[in-house]
Residue, then its C-alpha position, 0 to 999 in steps of 0.5 A: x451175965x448171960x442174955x435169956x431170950x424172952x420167948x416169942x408169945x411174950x413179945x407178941x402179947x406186949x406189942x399187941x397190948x401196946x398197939x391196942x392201948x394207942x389206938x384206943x386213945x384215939x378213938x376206937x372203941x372204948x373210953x378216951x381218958x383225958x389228963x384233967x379228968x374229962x372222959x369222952x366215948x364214941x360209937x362206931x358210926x351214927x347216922x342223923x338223930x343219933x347219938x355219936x359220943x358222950x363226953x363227961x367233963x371232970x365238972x360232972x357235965x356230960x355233952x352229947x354229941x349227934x349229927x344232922x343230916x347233910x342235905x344236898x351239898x350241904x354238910x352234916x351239922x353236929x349238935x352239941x348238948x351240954x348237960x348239968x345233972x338232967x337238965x339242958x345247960x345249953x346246946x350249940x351246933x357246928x358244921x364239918x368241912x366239906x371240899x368246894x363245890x365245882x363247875x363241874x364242866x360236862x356235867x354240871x355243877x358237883x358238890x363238894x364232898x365230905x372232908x375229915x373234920x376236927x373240933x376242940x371241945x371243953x376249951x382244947x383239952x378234947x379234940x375230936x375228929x369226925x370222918x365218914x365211912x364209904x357207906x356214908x355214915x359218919x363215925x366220932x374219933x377222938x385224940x390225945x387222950x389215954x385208955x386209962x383212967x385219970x386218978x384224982 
């Protein structure tokens, strides 16, 4: 049997295909699907009041996820807001990690700066990263999921 070379562009399709279908799972743009039938959206950034995901629980329960402000040497504090149908089921908030603050010697006390964060959310299956962008605004990633949707 003699080897036929599958032509460059082919190749190049599958990797490019392949690079996208994992950075999708975790957490650029598009849906993160998880293996007990939980989904989970984010956007590319929000700032405080925004909106910076939807999950959608296999229940049927969305939770949508929003950021505070950070105040000065505070952290940004992200509310949690589970739904069932239309009406609020319950709404719970939570702190990202930020470095310690420091004397800071000539020039005083420095706070601590922001520090990438994760959170398990529906008991584990979802974790969910929130980082900050150099301009500031905090963006949601979330990991462990696939980009294709789980059948029933």
């Amino acid at each position: 049997m003699r080897f036929r070379p599958v032509p460059l562009s082919a190749l190049t399709f599958l990797a490019v295909a392949t690079v996208i279908s994992i950075a999708r799972a975790d957490g650029t743009s598009g849906t993160a699907y998880y293996p007990n039938g939980d989904s989970a959206l984010a956007v590319a950034e929000c700032v405080p009041g925004d909106v910076c995901a939807t999950i959608t629980l296999a229940s049927g329960d969305t939770i949508k996820v929003l950021t505070g402000g950070s105040g000065r040497c505070n952290p940004y504090v992200m509310t949690f807001m589970r739904y069932h149908g239309d009406q609020i089921d319950r709404v719970w908030s939570t702190p990202t990690d930020r470095n310690p603050d420091s004397s800071g010697g000539f020039g005083g006390p420095k706070c601590g700066s922001f520090r990438n964060t994760h959170m398990l959310v529906d008991g584990g299956v979802i974790d969910m990263g929130i980082f900050q962008k150099t301009d500031g605004a905090v963006f949601v990633q979330f990991f462990g999921g696939s980009d294709t949707p789980v059948k029933p």
